[in-house]
C-alpha positions as CSV (number, residue, x, y, z in Angstrom):
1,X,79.2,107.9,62.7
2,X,78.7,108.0,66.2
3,X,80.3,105.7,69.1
4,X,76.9,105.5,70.6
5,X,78.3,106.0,74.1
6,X,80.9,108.6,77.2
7,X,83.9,108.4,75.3
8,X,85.6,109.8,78.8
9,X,84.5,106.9,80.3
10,X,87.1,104.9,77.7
11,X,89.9,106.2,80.4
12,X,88.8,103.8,82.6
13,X,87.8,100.9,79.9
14,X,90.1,97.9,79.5
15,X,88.8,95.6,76.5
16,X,90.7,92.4,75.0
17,X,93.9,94.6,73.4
18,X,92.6,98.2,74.6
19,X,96.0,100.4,75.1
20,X,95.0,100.5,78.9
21,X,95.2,96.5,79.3
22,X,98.3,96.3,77.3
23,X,100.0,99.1,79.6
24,X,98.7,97.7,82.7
25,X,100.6,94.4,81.7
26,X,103.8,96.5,81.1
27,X,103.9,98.4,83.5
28,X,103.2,94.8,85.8
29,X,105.6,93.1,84.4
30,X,108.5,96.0,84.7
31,X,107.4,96.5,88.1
32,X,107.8,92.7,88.4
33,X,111.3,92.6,87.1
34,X,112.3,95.7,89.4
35,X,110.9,94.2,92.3
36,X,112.5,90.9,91.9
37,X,116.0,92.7,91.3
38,X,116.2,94.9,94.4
39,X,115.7,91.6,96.3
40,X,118.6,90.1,95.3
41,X,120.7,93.1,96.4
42,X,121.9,93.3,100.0
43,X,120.3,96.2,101.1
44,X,117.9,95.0,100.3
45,X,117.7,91.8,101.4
46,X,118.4,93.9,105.3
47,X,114.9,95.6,104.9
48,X,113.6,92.7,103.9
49,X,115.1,90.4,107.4
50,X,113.3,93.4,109.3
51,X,110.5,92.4,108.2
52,X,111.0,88.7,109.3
53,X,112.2,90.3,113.0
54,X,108.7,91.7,113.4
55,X,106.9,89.0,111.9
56,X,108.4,85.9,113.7
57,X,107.7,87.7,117.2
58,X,104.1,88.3,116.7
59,X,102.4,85.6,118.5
60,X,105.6,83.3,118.5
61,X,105.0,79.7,119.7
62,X,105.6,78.8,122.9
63,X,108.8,77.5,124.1
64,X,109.2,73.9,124.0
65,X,108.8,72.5,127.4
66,X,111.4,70.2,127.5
67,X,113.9,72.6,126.2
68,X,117.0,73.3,128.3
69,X,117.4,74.8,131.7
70,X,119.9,78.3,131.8
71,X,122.9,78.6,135.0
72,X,123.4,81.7,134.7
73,X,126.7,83.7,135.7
74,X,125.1,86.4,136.9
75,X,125.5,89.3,139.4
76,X,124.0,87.9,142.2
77,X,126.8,84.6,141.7
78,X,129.6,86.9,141.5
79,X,128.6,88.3,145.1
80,X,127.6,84.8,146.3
81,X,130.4,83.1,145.2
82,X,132.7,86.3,146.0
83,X,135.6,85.4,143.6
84,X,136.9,87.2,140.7
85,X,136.1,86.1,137.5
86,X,137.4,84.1,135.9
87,X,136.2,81.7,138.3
88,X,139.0,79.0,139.3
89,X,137.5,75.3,137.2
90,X,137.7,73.4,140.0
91,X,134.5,74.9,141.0
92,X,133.1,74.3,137.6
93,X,134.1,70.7,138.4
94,X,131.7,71.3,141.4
95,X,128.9,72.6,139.2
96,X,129.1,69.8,136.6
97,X,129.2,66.7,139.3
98,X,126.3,68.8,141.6
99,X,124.1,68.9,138.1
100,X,125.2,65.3,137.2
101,X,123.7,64.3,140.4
102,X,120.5,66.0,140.6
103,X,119.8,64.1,137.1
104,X,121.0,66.4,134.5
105,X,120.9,64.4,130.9
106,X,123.5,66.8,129.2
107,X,125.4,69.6,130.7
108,X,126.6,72.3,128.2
109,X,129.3,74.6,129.7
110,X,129.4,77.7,126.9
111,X,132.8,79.0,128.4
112,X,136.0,78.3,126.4
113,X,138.8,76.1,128.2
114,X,141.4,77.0,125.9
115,X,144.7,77.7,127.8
116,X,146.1,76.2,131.0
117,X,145.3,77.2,134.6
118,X,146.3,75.8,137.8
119,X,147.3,72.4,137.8
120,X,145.2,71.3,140.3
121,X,142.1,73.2,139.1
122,X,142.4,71.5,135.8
123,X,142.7,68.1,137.1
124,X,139.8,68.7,139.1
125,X,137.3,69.7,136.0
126,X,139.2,66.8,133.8
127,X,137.7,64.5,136.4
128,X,134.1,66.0,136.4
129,X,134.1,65.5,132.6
130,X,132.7,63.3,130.8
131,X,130.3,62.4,127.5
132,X,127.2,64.0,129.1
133,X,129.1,67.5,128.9
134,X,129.7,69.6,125.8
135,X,132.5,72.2,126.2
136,X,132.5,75.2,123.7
137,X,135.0,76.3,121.4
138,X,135.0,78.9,118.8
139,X,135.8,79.5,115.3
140,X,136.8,83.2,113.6
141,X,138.0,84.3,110.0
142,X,140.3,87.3,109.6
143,X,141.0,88.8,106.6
144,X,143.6,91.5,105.8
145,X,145.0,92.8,103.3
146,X,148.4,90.2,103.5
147,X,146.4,86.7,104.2
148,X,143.4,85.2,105.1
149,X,143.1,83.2,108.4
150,X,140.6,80.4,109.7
151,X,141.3,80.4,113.5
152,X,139.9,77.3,115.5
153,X,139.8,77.7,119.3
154,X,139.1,74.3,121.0
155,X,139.4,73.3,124.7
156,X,142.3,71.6,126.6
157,X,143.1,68.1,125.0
158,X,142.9,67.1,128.9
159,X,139.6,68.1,128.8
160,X,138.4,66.5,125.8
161,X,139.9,63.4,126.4
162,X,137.8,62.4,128.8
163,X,135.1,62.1,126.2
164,X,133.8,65.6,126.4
165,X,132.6,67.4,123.1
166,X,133.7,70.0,121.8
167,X,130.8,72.7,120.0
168,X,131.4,75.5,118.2
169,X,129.8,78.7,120.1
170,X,130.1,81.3,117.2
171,X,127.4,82.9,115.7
172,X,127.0,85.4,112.9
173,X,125.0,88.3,113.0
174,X,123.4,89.5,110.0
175,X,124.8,93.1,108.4
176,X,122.6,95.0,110.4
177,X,124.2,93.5,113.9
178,X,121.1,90.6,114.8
179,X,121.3,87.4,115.0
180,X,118.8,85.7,112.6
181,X,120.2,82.4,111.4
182,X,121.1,78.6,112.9
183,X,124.9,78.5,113.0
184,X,125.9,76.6,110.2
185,X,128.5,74.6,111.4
186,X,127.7,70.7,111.8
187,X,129.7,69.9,115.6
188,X,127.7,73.6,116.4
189,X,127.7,73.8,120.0
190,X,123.2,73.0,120.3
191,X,124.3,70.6,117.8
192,X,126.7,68.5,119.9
193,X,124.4,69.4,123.0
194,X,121.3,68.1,121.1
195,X,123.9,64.6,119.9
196,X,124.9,64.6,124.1
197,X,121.2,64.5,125.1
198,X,120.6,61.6,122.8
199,X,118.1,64.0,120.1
200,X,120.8,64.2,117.1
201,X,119.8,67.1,115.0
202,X,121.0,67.8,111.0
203,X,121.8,71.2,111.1
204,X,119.7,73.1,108.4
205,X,121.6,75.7,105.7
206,X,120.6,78.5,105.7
207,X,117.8,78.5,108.5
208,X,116.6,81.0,110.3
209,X,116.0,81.3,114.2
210,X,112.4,80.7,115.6
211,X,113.0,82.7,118.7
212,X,110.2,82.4,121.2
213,X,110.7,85.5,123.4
214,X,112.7,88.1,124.8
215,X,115.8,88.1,127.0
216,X,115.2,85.9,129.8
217,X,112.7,83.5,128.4
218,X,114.7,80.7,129.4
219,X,114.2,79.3,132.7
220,X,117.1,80.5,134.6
221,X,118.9,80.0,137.9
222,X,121.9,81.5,139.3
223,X,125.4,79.7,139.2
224,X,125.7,79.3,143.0
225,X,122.1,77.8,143.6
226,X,123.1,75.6,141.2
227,X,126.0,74.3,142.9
228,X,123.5,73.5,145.8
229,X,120.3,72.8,144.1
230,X,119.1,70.8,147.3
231,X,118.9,73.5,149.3
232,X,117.9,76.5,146.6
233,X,115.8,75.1,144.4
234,X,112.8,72.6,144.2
235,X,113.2,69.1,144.5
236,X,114.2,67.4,141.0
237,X,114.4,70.1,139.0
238,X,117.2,69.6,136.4
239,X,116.0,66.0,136.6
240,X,116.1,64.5,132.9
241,X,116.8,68.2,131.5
242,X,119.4,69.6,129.7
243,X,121.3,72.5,131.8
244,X,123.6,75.1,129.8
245,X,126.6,77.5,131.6
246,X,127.0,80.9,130.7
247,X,127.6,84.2,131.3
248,X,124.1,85.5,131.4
249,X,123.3,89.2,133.2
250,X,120.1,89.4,135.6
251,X,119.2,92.2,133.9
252,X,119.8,92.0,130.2
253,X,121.9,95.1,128.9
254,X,120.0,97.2,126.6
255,X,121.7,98.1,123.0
256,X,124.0,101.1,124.7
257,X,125.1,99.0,127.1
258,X,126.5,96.2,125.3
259,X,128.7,93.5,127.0
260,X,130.7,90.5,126.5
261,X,128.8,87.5,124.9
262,X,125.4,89.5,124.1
263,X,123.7,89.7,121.3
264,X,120.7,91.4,119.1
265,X,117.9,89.3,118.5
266,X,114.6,89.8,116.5
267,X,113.0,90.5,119.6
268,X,115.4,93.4,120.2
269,X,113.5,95.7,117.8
270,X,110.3,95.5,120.4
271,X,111.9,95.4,123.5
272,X,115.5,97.2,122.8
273,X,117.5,94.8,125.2
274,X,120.2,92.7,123.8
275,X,120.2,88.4,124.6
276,X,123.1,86.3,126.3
277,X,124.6,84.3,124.3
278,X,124.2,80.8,126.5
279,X,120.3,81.4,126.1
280,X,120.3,81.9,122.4
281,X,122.5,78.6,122.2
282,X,119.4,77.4,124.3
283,X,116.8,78.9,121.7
284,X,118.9,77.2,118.6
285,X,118.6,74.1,120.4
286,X,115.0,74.1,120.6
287,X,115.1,75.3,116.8
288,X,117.4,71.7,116.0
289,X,116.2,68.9,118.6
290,X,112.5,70.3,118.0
291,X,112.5,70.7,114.3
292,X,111.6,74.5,114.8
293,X,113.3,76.1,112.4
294,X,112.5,78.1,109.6
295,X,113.4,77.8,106.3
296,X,114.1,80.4,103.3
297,X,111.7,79.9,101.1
298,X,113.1,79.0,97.5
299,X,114.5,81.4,94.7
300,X,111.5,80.8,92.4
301,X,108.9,80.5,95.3
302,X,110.3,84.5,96.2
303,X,110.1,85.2,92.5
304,X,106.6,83.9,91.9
305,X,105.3,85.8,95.1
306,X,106.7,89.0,93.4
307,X,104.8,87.9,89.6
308,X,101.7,87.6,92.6
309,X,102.0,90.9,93.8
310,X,102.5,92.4,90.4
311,X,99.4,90.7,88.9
312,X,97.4,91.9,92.1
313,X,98.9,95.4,91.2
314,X,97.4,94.8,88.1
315,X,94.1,94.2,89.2
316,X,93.6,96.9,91.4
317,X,94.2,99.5,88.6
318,X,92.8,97.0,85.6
319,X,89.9,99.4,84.8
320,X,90.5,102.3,86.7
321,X,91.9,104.6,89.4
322,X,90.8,106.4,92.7
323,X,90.4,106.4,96.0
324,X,89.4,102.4,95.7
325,X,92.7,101.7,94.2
326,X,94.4,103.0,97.6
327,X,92.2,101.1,99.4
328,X,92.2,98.1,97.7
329,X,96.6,98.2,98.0
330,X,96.3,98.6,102.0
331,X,94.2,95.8,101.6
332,X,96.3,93.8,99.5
333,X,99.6,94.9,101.4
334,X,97.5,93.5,104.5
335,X,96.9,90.2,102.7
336,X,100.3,89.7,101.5
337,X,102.1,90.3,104.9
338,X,99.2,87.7,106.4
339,X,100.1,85.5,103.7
340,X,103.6,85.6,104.6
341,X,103.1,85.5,108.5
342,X,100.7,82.4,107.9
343,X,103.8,80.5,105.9
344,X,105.9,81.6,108.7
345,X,103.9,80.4,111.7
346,X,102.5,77.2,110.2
347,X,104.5,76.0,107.1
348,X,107.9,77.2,108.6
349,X,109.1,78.7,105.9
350,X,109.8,82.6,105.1
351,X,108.6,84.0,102.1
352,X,110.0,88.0,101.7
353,X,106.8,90.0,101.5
354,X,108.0,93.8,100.9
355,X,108.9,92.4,97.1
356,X,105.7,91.5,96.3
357,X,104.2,94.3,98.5
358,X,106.8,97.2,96.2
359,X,105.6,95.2,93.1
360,X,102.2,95.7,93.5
361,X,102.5,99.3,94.8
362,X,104.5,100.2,91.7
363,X,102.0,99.0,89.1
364,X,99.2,101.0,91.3
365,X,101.5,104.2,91.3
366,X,102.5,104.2,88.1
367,X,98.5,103.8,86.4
368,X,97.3,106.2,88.8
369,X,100.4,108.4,87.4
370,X,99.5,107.8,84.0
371,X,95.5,108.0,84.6
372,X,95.9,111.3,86.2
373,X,98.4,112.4,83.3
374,X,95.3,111.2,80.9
375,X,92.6,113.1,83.4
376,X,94.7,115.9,82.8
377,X,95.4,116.3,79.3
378,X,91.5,115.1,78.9
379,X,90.8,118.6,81.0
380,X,93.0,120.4,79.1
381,X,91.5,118.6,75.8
382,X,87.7,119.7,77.0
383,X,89.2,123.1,77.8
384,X,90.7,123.7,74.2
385,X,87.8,122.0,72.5
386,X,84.7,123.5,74.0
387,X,86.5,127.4,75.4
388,X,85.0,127.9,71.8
389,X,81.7,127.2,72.2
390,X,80.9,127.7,76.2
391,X,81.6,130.0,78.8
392,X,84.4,129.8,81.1
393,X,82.2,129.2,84.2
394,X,81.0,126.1,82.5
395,X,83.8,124.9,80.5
396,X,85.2,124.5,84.5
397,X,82.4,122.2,85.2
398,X,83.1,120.4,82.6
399,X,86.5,119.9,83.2
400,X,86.1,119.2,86.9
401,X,83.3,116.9,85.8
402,X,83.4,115.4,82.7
403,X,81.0,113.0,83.8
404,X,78.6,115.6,83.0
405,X,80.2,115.4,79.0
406,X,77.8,112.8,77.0
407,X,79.3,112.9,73.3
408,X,78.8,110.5,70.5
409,X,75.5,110.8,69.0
410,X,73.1,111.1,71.9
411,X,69.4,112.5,71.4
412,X,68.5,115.4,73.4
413,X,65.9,118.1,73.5
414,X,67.6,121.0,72.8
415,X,66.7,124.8,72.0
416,X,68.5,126.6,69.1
417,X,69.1,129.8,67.7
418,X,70.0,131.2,64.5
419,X,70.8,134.8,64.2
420,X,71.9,136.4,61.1
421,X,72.9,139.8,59.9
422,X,69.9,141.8,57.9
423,X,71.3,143.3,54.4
424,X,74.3,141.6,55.0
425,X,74.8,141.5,51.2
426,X,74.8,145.5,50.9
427,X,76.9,145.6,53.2
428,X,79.6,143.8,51.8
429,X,79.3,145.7,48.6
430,X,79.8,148.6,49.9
431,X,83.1,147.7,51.7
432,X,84.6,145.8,49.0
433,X,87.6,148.0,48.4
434,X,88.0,147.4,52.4
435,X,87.3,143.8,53.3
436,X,90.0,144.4,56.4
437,X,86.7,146.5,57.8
438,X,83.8,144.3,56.7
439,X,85.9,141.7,58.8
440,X,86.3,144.1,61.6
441,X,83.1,144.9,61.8
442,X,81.2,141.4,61.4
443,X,84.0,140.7,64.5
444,X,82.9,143.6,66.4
445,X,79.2,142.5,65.8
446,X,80.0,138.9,66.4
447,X,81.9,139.2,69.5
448,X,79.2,140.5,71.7
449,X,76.5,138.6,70.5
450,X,78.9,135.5,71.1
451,X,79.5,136.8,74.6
452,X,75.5,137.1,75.0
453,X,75.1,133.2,74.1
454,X,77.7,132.2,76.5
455,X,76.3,134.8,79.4
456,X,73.3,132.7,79.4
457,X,74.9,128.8,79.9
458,X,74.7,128.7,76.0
459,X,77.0,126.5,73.5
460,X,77.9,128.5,70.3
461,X,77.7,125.9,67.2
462,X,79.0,127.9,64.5
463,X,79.6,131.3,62.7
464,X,78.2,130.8,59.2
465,X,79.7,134.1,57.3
466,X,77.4,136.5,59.0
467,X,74.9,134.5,60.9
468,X,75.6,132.9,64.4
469,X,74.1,129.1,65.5
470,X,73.9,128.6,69.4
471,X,72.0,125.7,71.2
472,X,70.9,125.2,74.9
473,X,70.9,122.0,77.4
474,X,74.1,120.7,75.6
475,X,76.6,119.1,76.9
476,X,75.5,120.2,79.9
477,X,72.5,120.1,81.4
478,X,70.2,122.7,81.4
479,X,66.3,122.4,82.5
480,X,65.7,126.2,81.8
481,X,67.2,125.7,78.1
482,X,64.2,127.6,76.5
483,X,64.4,130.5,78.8
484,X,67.8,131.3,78.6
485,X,67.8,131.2,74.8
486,X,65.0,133.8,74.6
487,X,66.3,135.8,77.2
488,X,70.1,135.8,75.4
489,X,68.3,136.7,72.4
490,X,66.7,139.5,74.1
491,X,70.1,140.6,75.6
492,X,71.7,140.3,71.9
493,X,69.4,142.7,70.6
494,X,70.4,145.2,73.5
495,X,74.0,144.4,72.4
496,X,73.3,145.4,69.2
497,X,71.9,148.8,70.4
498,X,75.0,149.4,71.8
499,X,77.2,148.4,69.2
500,X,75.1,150.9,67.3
501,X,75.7,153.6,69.4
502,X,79.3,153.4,69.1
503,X,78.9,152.8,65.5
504,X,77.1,156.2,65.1
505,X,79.7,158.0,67.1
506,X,82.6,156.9,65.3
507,X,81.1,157.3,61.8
508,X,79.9,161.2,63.3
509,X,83.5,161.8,64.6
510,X,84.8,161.0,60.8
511,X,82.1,162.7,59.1
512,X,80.6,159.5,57.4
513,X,76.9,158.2,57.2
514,X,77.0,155.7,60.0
515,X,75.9,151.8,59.2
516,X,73.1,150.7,61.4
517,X,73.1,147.2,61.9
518,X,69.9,144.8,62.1
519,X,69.9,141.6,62.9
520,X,67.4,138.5,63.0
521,X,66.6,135.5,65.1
522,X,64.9,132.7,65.3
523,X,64.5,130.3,67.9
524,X,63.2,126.8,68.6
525,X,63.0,123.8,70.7
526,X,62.9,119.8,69.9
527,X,64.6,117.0,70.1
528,X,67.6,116.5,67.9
529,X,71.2,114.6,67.8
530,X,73.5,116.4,69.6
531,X,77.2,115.1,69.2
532,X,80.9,115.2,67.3
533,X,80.0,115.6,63.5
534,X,82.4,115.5,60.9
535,X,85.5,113.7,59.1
536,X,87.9,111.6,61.1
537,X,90.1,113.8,60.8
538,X,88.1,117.5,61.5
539,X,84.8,117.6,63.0
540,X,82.9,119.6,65.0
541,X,80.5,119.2,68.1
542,X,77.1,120.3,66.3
543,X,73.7,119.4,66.7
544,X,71.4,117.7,64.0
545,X,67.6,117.4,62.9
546,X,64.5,118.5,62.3
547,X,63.9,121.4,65.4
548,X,67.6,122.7,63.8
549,X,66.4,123.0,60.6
550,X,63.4,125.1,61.4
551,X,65.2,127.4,64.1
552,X,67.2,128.3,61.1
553,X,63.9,128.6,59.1
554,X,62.3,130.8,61.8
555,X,65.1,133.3,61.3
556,X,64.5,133.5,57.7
557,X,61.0,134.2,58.8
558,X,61.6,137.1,61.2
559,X,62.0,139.2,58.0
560,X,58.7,138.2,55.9
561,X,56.8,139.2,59.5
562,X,58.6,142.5,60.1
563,X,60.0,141.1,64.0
564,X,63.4,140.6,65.2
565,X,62.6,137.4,67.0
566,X,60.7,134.6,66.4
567,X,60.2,131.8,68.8
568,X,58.6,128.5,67.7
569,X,55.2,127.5,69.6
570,X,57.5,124.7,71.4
571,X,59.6,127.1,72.6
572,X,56.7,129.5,73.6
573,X,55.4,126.7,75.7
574,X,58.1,126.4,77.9
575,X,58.7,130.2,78.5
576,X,55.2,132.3,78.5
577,X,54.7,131.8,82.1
578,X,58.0,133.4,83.0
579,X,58.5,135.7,79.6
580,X,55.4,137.4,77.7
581,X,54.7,136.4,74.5
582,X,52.4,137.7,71.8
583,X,50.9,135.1,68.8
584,X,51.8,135.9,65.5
585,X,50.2,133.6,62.7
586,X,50.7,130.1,61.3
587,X,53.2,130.4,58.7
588,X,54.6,127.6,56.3
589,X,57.8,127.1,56.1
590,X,59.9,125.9,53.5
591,X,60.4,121.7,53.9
592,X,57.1,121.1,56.4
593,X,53.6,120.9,55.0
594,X,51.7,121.4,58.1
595,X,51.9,125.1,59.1
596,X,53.9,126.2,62.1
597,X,52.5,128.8,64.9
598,X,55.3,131.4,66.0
599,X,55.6,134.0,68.6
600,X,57.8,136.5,69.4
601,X,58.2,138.7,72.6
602,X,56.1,141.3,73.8
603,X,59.3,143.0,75.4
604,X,60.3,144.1,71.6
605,X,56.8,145.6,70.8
């Protein structure tokens, strides 16, 4: 009959094929299934490159130390130099044969030679050329609404004929402006750098940029000590390296101050300043002669980390919900964006982590949504259930605390009353024609006796036509049980005074013979079952056994000893230090053979 244990505590439960289990794994696997589609949508896909711009620059490696050297055009070159750009190429011819002297392996020039100068000028960097120097070109697409165009820009043929190579120099940003992947195209200008400087690279698909630091990482020098490196700089220094020309500002513009051949990088988000673009063609050839990439990691490696995060979702909620389930998501959140970082630094590849991290913050959202729906309909449920039998001071408690709820069965020492309405039955017959007013006033007499029981932390069992069952220390605790049952008993017979009183007045005020009402009680304490009794369908919370049965046999009692209260020696036990008592006699009741010694209060003598 009885589940033998908390049934609140079934909110938290999740047995083999328990409705909690099966909605965790729902509500995983939809949150599973939403997470993995938001990551294939571009937006998305945005946040989720944000995340790799603050990943990849915590603690990125160091740069490689045989990665190429930057000549920078720079401010202090223009006022060295004191020409107006563009500068004339004859003195790039200078540059090129000064670097090719001083031991330079492969000289990349990112400035495009694409239309004639003067004559001479051009001759003069023909000449300096050769297969040690890559020259940049560039590539665009434009699209309107009449045609779609692929627009090479390549150097000179002069130029190129000497044996230089051509590299392309574009890059594309992603949608949000930064520059996150290896330039796809295979004579990429770090590519045919890399080829020059006799460490061929395969250009990855789809790779993303290691970068190693912010603007000016690179070791730089200006243009003009370049051209005299004897005299400016120490002794061997390009010797063996590989030297790349650009346009390069000493003081790299921040994102207001945007300039020509400058870009965003993922270390822009930390420090706000925009790169040149010669020294992230120096960072992509680290990323290709070194092998430094890093890769996307695979459609169904994303998807499983997603199915990951779910499950972990899952977990975290599996039997319950509080405040560990918020901690236990920051911790998992801080595990998956390790995990991720980990990949990143050590196995070179990216693995998204905000779709795992959403997945498993979904299933945790949505079971603490529905546990605190449950909590609350269970408050609401203890609220309708017990308003009948407790006051509203404790029915609070309990809904506050249901811990403090133990149905199902459980043995308990309880005290109980039974009070019932003396000559009831004349009563009744003599307001036959008028049952409307024998209901009235069995109400009116019920009410405040009711209101009594509940004054005193008491739990009202039932209304048997005219008599009233109430027990103490159920469900809630209550170590002064016995005392606040005698004492509402007491309190119910000053009720009754009253009700009396108003009684006589009102029968006066008509003329009639008023009805004086008696009532008796009897009270006892014991251990009995204390639960929900009844059908499946309909049942009751009630309390069951032996100490019930003679309660109710005490009150039955209180009329053969001429008292209105009887209290069994159990009960009288607990309360004659703190309420007087007077002995009565053994009596035998009906269903015990030994006899039973009852008391009742000197208060009512």
């Amino acid at each position: 009959m009885f589940s033998g244990g908390p049934w609140w505590k079934g909110l938290g439960a999740s047995e083999p094929g328990s409705p909690r289990r099966n909605g965790v794994l729902a509500i995983a696997l939809a949150a599973a299934l939403l997470a993995a589609g938001l990551s294939f949508l571009t937006p998305w896909r945005l946040v989720e490159a944000r995340a790799f711009d603050y990943l990849s620059t915590i603690a990125p490696p160091a740069r490689p130390v045989d990665g190429p050297v930057v000549v920078a055009i720079d401010e202090p070159s223009l006022a060295e130099i004191g020409l107006q750009w563009p500068w004339p190429r004859d003195l790039h011819a200078r540059l090129i044969e000064a670097l090719r002297r001083a031991g330079a392996k492969a000289i990349g020039v990112d400035i495009i030679f694409a239309e004639p100068s003067i004559p001479a000028a051009d001759e003069a960097l023909a000449a300096a050329l050769g297969p040690d120097v890559v020259l940049a070109g560039d590539e665009t697409f434009i699209e309107t609404e009449q045609a779609a165009q692929h627009v090479r820009v390549e150097p000179l043929a002069m130029f190129t004929a000497t044996g230089a190579a051509t590299g392309i120099a574009s890059i594309s940003p992603d949608g949000d402006g930064i520059l996150r992947r290896v330039p796809g195209y295979r004579d990429g200008f770090a590519a045919q750098l890399a080829e020059a400087a006799g460490r061929p690279a395969t250009v990855p698909d789809g790779a993303l940029i290691q970068t190693f630091g912010p603007s000016r990482t690179y070791p730089t020098v200006s243009y003009y000590q370049a051209l005299d490196p004897d005299n400016f700089l120490p002794e061997n220094y390009f010797r063996d390296r590989v030297v790349m020309v650009g346009l390069s500002l000493q003081n790299a513009p921040t994102l207001s101050e945007a300039g020509a051949d400058v870009h965003a990088t993922p270390f822009t988000i930390r420090t706000g300043r925009l790169v040149a673009g010669v020294e992230i063609q120096a960072t992509v050839f680290d990323n290709l002669a070194g092998r430094l990439s890093i890769g996307r990691a695979a459609t169904a490696t994303a998807m499983l980390s997603v199915v990951l995060g779910a499950l972990a979702g899952a977990l975290l909620v599996w039997r319950q919900t509080g405040w560990r389930t918020l901690a236990g998501f920051i911790i998992a959140t801080a595990a998956l964006l390790a995990g991720s970082y980990l990949l990143l630094r050590f196995g070179r590849v990216f693995v998204p982590p905000l779709a795992p991290v959403l997945a498993t913050g979904l299933v945790a959202s949505a079971q603490s949504a529905r546990d605190f729906a449950a909590e609350r309909r269970m408050r609401q449920g203890i609220t309708r259930a017990f308003s009948q039998y407790l006051s509203p001071a404790l029915v609070e408690r309990l809904a506050r605390d249901p811990s403090q709820l133990r149905l199902g069965g459980e043995v308990r020492a309880l005290t109980i009353l039974f009070c019932d309405i003396r000559g009831f039955t004349t009563i009744a017959e003599g307001m036959k024609g008028d049952p409307e007013r024998l209901t009235t006033l069995i109400n009116r007499l019920l009410t405040p006796l009711s209101e009594v029981v509940m004054a005193h932390s008491g739990t009202i069992d039932k209304y048997i036509g005219d008599c009233l069952m109430a027990f103490w220390n159920a469900p809630l605790d209550d170590p002064d049980h016995a005392t606040h049952a005698v004492e509402a008993a007491l309190g119910m017979m000053l009720a009754l005074e009253d009700l009396n009183g108003e009684l006589r007045a009102e029968a006066e005020a008509r003329g009639e013979t008023p009805i004086s009402l008696r009532i008796g009680i009897g009270i006892n304490t014991g251990h009995c079952v204390v639960g929900n009794v009844g059908s499946e369908r309909r049942f009751d919370y009630s309390a069951l056994g032996d100490a019930v049965n003679l309660a109710s046999r005490l009150e039955g009692a209180s009329k053969d000893l001429g008292v209105p209260l009887v209290i069994g020696q159990a009960t009288a036990e607990q309360v004659s230090e703190r309420i007087p008592l007077r002995k009565l006699k053994e009596i035998t009741v009906k269903g015990r053979a030994e006899p039973v010694l009852v008391y009742a209060p000197t208060a009512l003598d």
